[in-house]
Structure formats: structure tokens, C-alpha cells
N, C-alpha and C positions, 0 to 999 in steps of 0.2 A: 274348633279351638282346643287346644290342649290344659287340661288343666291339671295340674300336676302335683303329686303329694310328697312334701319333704317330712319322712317321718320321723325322724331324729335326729340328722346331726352329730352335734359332740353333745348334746344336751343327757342328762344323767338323773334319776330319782332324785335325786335333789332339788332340779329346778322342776319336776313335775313328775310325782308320781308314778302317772299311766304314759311316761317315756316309753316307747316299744325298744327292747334292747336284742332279746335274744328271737334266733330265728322263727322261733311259732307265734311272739308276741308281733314283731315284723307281720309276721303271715295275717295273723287277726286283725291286726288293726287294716291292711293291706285289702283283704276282703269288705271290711266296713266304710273303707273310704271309697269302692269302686261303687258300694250299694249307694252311697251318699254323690255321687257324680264324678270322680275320679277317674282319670283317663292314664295316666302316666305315674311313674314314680321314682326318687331320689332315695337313697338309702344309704345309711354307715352302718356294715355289718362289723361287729364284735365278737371280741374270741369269748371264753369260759369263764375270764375275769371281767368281761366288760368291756371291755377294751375295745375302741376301734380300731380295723385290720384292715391291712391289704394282704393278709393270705391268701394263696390261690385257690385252698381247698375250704376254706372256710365264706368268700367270695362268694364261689359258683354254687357253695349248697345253699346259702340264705339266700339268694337272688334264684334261684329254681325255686328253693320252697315259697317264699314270695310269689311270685308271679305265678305258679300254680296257684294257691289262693287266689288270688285276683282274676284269674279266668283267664290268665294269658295275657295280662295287659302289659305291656312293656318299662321292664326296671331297670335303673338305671344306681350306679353309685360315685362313691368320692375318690379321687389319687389325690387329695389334699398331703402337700409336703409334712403338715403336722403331723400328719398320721404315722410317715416313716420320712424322718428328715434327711438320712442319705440318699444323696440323688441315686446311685446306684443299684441300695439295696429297693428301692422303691420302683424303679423299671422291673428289676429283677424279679421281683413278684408280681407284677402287670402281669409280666409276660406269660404268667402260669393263667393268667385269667381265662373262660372261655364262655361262660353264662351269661354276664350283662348284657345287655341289651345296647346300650351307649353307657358312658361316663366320664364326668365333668372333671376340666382341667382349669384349673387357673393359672392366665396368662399372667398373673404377676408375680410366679413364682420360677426359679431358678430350674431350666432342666423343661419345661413345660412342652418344648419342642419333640425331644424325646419320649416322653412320653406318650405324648398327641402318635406320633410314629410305631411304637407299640402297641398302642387300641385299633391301627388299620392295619396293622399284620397279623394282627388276630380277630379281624372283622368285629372290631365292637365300633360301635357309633360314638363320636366325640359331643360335647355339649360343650363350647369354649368358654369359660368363666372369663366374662370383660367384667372391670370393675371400674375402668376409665378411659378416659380418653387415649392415655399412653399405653395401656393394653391393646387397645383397636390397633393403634400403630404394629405394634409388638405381633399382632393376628395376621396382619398383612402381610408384613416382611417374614411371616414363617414359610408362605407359600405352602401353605395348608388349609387357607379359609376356604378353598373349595370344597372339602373333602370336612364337611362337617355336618352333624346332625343337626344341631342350631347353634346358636349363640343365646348364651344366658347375660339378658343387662340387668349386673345385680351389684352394684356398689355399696362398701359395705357402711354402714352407721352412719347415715347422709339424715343429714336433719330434713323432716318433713315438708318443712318451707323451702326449702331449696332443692329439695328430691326434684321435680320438676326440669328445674335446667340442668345438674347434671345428668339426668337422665336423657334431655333433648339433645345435651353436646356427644354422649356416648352413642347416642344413634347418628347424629350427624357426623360422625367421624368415620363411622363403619359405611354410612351412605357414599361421603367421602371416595375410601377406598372400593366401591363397586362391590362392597361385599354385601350378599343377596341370602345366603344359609337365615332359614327361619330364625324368630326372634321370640325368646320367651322373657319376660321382665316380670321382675320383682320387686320384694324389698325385705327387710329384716327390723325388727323392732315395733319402733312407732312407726315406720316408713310403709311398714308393709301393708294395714289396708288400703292406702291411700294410693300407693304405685299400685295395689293389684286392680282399684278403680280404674286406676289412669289407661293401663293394660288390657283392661277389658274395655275402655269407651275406644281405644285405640286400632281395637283388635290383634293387640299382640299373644301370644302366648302366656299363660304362667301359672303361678305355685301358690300352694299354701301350705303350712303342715307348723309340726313341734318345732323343726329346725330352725323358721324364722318370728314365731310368736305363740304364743299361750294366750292371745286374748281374742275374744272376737270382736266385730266389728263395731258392738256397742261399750266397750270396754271390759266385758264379763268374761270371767278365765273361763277356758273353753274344757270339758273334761275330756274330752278326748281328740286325736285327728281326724276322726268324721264329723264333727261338731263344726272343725274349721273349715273343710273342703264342704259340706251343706250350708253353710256361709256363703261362702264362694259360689257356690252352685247356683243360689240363690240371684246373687246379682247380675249372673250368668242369663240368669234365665232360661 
């Protein structure tokens, strides 16, 4: 089972501190989470100000220095449109990419096709961000769900009592459409111990990290990303 560390996000000093921003901090924390059970990883690399990037050269050296730390474990990152909201200039630095391992696209966003078409001309692995039921739709008719590394069921700010059934219609839709690409599920917020329970009694894939909570299981703020993924580890067994 994969279980996978989201280390940061858009998340900044602000909401916590020990945020890993720049590439050695990535790298450290990236090492501590593989010792704490950590198998896979998610990452927003940042330029000089902070900033989350999709440059090419800045891409492939935090995602090497990363996964060298980690012993080789496979890294993964964001084409989130926030990051570079013209469709264009946002391929356009894909395209420089050549380190990552896989990286996650979101089907609900403008252009995602292209993209997705980008990451397999330059052999990187696709991770398909479904966030609903009309994404899966959107997955199918790109005539790309073959050609994926998994599918992440990660809907975003879903109340806890209801996490549940969206989360069973977003898989019955993808079953639906015969799509078979691995499944890693999550959640973000209050959502997320409770789906990555569901995930684990389910045996699907999934995550932990800064990106989607600062607390742990028992409500106690976590001080770092190994603290969340030995969480996780934990109920993993």
C-alpha cells in the first residue's frame, strides 16, 4: 500500500512553522518521513521568494534533491493552474520538466488534457486529481484514463459526515466507466483522518502530510510531517 507524503502544498510559515519550503528543507523532512513509514511523495517546489513554481530548472533540482534524500523513493508534484494560471505559459514549463517521477493534475481545471499529454511525452507518471463525480466523467472522455499512474479521490472541503457518500459515488463513477488505474483517497481538513481510515479499512491507497492537516489523529497539532505519516503508519500497521 502506498502511503504517501504531502509536504507542503500552498501552505506557508504562517499556517505552521516547520512548513518545508526550500529544497534542503523538502529534503529533511523527505528523509524523516521515509524513516517514520513513508513510501511515496507529493511536493510544491518554490523559487527564492517562496513562491510555488512550475520552472523547469527549479522542478527537477528539488524533486532530485528530494528523492535522493529519501533513498530513491519516488516524487511526485503539483501543475495546479494556481500556480501559473495561463494555460499556455503552464504547458510551456511542463514541458521543460524531466525529474518527477509522476504529477498530479486536476480534472476540474481548464487545459488538464493538455497537460496530462505533456507528462507522457516526457515520461513522467500522471496522478489524475478527481474531485467529483463530473471529473470521472471528464477522465473518461479524455481517452487518457489508461495511461495513468493512479487516480487521486480527493474532493476538496467535503464535510466529514458526508465524506462517505461522496467519496462512494466518485468511485462508482470511475467503476462506472471501466476505469481500473490505482486508487489513492484522501482528504483535507477535518475530512482527512477519517477518509484516510476509510482508505486504509478499504485498502485503497493514500496520504498524509502539511498539505492536507496540521493535526493528528487525536486532535494534537502535529510538529512536523513525520509525526503525521507515524500516524498513519501506525494505523497501517
Amino acid at each position: 500500500m502506498i502511503l504517501q507524503a504531502a509536504l507542503n502544498g500552498d501552505r506557508t510559515r504562517a499556517d505552521h512553522p516547520a512548513v518545508p519550503l526550500t529544497a534542503a528543507e523538502l529534503a529533511r523532512d523527505a528523509a524523516a518521513c521515509v524513516a517514520a513509514g513513508a513510501n511515496a511523495f507529493h511536493i510544491h517546489p518554490r523559487d527564492v521568494a517562496g513562491r510555488e513554481t512550475l520552472d523547469g530548472a527549479i522542478v527537477d533540482a528539488v524533486v532530485a534533491e528530494v528523492r535522493a534524500a529519501a533513498g530513491g523513493v519516488p516524487v511526485g508534484v503539483s501543475t495546479a493552474a494556481w500556480i501559473a494560471p495561463d494555460l499556455e505559459a503552464r504547458v510551456a514549463a511542463i514541458e521543460r520538466w524531466r525529474a518527477p517521477d509522476y504529477a498530479s493534475v486536476n480534472l476540474s481545471e481548464d487545459g488538464f488534457a493538455e497537460v496530462m499529454r505533456v507528462l507522457l511525452a516526457n515520461g513522467i507518471g500522471i496522478e489524475a486529481g478527481v474531485w467529483s463525480v463530473q471529473d470521472a466523467d471528464r477522465l473518461a472522455a479524455s481517452g487518457l484514463a489508461d495511461r495513468l499512474t493512479r487516480v487521486l479521490i480527493e474532493p476538496p472541503g467535503v464535510d466529514p459526515m458526508a465524506a462517505p457518500l461522496t467519496y462512494e459515488a466518485i468511485h462508482a463513477r470511475l467503476d462506472t466507466h471501466g476505469i481500473t488505474a490505482p486508487r489513492l483517497q484522501h482528504g483535507d481538513g477535518e475530512a482527512t483522518w477519517p477518509i484516510l481510515d476509510d482508505a486504509l479499512a478499504t485498502g485503497y491507497d493514500t496520504r498524509i502530510g502539511f498539505e492536507d492537516t496540521f493535526l493528528l489523529p487525536d486532535g494534537e497539532r502535529a510538529p512536523d510531517n513525520a509525526a503525521l505519516i507515524a500516524a498513519a503508519a501506525r494505523l497501517l500497521g
